[in-house]
GULOLO-768955 format. One record per residue (C-alpha): residue number from 1; x, y, z. Coordinates in nm, 4 decimals. Example, Ala and Ser with C-alpha at 12.3 -4.5 7.8 and 13.67 -1.06 7.14 Angstrom:
BEGIN
NODE; 1; 1.2300; -0.4500; 0.7800
NODE; 2; 1.3670; -0.1060; 0.7140
//
This chain:
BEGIN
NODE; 1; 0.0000; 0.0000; 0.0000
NODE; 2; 0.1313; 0.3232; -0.1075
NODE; 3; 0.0170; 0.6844; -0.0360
NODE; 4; -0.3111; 0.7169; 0.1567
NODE; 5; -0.6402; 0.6940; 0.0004
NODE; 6; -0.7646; 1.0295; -0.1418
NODE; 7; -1.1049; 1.1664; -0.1132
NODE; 8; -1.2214; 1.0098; -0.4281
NODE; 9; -1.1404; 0.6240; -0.5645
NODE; 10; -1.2552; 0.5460; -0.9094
NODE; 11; -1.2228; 0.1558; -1.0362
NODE; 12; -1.1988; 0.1491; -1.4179
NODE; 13; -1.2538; -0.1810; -1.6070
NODE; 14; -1.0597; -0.1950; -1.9190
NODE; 15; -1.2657; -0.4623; -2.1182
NODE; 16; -1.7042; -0.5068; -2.0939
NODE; 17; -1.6491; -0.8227; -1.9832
NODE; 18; -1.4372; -0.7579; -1.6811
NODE; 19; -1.6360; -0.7987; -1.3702
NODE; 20; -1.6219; -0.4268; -1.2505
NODE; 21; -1.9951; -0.4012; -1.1152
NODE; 22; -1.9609; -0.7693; -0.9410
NODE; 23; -1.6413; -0.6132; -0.7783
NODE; 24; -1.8483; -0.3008; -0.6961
NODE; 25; -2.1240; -0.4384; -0.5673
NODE; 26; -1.9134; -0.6775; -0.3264
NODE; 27; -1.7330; -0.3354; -0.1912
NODE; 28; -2.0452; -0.1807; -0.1046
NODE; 29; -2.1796; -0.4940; 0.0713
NODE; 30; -1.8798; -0.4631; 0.2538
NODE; 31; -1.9352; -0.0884; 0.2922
NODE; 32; -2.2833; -0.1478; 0.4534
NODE; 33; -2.1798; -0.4214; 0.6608
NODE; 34; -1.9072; -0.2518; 0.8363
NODE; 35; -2.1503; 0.0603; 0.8720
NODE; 36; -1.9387; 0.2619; 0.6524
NODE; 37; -2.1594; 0.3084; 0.3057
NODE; 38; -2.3399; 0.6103; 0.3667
NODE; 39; -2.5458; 0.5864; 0.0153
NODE; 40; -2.4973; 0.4257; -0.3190
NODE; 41; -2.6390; 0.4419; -0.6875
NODE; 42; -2.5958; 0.2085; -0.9399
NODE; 43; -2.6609; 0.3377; -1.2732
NODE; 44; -2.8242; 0.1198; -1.5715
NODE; 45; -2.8866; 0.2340; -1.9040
NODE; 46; -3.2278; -0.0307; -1.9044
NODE; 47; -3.4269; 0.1596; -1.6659
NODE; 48; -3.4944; 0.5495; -1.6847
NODE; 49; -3.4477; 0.6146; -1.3253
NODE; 50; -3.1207; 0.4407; -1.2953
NODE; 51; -3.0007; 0.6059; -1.6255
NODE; 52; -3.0968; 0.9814; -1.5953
NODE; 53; -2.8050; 1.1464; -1.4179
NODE; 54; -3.0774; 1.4088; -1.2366
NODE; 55; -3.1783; 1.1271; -0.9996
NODE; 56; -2.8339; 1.0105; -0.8650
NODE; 57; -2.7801; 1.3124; -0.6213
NODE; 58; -3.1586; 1.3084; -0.4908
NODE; 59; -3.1684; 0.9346; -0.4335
NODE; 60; -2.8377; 0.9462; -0.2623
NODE; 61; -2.9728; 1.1979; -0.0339
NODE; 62; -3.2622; 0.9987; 0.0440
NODE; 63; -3.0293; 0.6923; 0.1337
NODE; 64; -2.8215; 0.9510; 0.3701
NODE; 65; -3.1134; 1.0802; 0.5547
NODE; 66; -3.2472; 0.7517; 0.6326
NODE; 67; -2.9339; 0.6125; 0.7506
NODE; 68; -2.8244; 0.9151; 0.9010
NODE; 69; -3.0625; 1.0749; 1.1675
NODE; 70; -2.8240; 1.4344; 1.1774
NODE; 71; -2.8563; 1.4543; 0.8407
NODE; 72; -3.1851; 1.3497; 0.8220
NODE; 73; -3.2678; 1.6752; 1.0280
NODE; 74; -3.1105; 1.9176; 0.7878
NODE; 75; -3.2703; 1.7422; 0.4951
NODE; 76; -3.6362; 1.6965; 0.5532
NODE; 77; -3.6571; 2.1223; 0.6650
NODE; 78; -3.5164; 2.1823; 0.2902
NODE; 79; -3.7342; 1.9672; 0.0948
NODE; 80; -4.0538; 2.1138; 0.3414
NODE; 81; -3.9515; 2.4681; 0.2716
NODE; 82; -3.8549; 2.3479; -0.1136
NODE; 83; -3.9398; 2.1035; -0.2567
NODE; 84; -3.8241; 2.2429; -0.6035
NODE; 85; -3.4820; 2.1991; -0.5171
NODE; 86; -3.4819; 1.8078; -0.6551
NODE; 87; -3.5353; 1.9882; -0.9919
NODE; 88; -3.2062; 2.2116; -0.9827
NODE; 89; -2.8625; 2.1855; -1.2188
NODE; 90; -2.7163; 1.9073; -1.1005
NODE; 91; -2.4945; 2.1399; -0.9055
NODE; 92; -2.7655; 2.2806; -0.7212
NODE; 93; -2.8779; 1.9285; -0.6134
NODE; 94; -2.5495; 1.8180; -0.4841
NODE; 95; -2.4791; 2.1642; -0.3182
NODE; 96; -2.8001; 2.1074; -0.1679
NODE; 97; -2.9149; 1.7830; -0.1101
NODE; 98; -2.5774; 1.6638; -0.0287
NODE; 99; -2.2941; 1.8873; 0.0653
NODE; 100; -2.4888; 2.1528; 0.3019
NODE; 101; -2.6671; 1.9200; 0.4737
NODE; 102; -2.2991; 1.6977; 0.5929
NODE; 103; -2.0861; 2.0373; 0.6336
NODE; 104; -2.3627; 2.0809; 0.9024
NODE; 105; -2.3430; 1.7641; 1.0414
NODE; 106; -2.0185; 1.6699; 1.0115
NODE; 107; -2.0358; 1.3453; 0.9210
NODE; 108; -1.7554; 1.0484; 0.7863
NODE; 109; -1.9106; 0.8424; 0.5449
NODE; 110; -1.8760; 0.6815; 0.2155
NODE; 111; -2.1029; 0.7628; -0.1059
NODE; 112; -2.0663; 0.4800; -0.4163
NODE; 113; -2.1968; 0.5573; -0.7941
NODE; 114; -2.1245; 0.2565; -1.0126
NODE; 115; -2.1483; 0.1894; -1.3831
NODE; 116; -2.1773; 0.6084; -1.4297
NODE; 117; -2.0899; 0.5441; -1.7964
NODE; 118; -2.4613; 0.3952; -1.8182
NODE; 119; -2.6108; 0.7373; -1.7527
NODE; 120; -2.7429; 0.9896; -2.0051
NODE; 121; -2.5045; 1.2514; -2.0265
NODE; 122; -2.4213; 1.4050; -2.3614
NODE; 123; -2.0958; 1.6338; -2.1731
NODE; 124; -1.7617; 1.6065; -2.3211
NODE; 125; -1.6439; 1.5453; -1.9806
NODE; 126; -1.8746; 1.3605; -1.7312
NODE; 127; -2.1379; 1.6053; -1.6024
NODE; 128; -2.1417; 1.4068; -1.2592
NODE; 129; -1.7217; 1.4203; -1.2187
NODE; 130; -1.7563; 1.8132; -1.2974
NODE; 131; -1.9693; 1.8993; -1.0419
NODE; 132; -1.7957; 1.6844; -0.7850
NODE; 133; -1.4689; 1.8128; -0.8779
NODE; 134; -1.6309; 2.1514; -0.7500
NODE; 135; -1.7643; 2.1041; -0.4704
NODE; 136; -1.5546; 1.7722; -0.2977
NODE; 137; -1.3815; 1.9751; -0.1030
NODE; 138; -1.6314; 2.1505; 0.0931
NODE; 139; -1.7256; 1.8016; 0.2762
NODE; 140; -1.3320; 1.6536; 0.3241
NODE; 141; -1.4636; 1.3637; 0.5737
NODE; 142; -1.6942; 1.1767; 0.3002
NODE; 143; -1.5218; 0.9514; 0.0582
NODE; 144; -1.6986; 0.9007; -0.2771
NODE; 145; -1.6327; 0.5857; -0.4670
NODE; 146; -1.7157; 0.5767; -0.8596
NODE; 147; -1.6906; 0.3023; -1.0779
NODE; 148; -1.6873; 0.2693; -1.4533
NODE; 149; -1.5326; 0.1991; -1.7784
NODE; 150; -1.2072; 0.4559; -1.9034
NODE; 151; -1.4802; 0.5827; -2.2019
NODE; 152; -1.3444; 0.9296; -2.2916
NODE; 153; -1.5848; 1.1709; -2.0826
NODE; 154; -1.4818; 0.9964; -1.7933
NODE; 155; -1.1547; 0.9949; -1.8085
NODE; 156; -1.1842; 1.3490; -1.9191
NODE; 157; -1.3897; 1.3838; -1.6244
NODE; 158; -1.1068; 1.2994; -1.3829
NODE; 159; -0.8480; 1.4905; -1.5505
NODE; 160; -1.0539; 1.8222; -1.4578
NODE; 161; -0.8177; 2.0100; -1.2633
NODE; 162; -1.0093; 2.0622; -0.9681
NODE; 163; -1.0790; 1.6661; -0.9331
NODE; 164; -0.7282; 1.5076; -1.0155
NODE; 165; -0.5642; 1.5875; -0.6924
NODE; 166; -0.8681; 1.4590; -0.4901
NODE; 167; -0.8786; 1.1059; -0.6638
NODE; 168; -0.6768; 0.7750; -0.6662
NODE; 169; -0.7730; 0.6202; -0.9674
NODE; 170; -0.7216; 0.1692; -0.9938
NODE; 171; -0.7982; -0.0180; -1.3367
NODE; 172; -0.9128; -0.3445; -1.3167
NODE; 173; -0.7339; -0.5255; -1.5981
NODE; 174; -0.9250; -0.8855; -1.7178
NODE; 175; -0.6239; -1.1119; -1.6830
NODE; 176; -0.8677; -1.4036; -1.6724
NODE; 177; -0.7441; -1.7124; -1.9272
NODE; 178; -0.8584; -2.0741; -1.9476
NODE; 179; -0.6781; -2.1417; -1.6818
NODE; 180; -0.9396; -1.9144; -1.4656
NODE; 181; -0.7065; -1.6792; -1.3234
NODE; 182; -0.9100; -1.3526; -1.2543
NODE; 183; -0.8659; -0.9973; -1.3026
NODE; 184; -0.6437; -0.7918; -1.1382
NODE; 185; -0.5268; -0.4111; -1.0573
NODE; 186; -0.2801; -0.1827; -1.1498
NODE; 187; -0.1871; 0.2135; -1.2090
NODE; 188; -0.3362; 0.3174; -1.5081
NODE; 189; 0.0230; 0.4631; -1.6161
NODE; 190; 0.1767; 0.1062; -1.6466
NODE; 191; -0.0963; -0.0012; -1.8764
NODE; 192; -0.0975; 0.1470; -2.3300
NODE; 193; -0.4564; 0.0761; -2.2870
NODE; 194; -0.5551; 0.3950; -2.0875
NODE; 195; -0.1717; 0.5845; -2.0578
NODE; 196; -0.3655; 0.9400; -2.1284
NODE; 197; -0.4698; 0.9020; -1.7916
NODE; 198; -0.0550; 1.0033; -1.6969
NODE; 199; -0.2535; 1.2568; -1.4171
NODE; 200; -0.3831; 1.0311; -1.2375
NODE; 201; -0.1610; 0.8627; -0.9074
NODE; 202; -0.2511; 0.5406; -0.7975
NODE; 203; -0.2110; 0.3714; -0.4547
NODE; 204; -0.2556; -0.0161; -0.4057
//
């Protein structure tokens, strides 16, 4: 283990067939069991309300505030006074619905989006990682996990310059033969297959 975990992780599968959302969905098990996994979305382009990228931040604050009684308290006040704000930019929700609402609080937790390249979003760089890159350091104690494939908006996405210091990036690369040996990890700089991500550190 190198350098200590930034505020961000993002797990990149090289290949459709690698395993990534198996992998993902094991973490956040995990996550939960250990009482860590504060709230988690996992996008899929086969139903509209796991593929539109204006439900992620709202859902995730419903997981938060019923998990999270403090939060909880900050959150249902908003929505009373307006409940509009669920139909903001998507930086409006996440200031919102999610970053006010732990600054007050305080809280540690951990926030997982998986499969993100499954979403709706016609942005050169990911819509999602651009807004997080903005406002990630306003709530330093909550980790945010994101997991995907290295299509070019997202690695765009965490190349912004506001979000490449704040995130360890590890690619899962499908090493499995017919043998059965399974996938593994490495940096994304000691791989051709995604090399334009040179930005990005990696700790493992």
């Amino acid at each position: 283990m190198g350098e200590r975990l930034r505020q961000v992780s993002c797990l990149l599968a090289e290949r459709p067939r690698t395993r990534k959302s198996t992998i993902a969905q094991t973490i956040a098990e995990h996550m939960f069991a250990d009482g860590d996994l504060g709230a988690s979305f996992f996008c899929s382009r086969d139903f509209e309300d796991r593929s539109d990228l204006r439900f992620i931040f709202p859902t995730l604050a419903f997981q938060l505030a019923h998990k999270l009684p403090n939060f909880r308290s900050h959150l249902v006040p908003l929505l009373q006074s307006d409940p509009d704000v669920v139909d903001e930019s998507l930086y409006g929700q996440m200031e919102r619905l999610i970053v006010e609402p732990l600054q007050s609080v305080g809280i540690s937790t951990v926030v997982m989006i998986d499969a993100l390249y499954e979403c709706k979003d016609n942005e050169p760089s990911s819509a999602i990682l651009s807004v997080l890159g903005r406002l990630v350091k306003r709530i330093p104690r909550v980790k945010s996990s994101i997991a995907g494939r290295p299509e070019p908006r997202i690695r765009t996405g965490f190349r912004l310059p506001l979000l490449v210091d704040a995130t360890n990036v590890f690619v899962l690369h499908d090493s499995t033969t017919t043998s059965g040996r399974s996938s593994d990890m490495s940096s994304p700089n000691s791989h051709d297959g995604i090399s334009s991500m040179d930005g990005q550190r990696t700790t493992m």
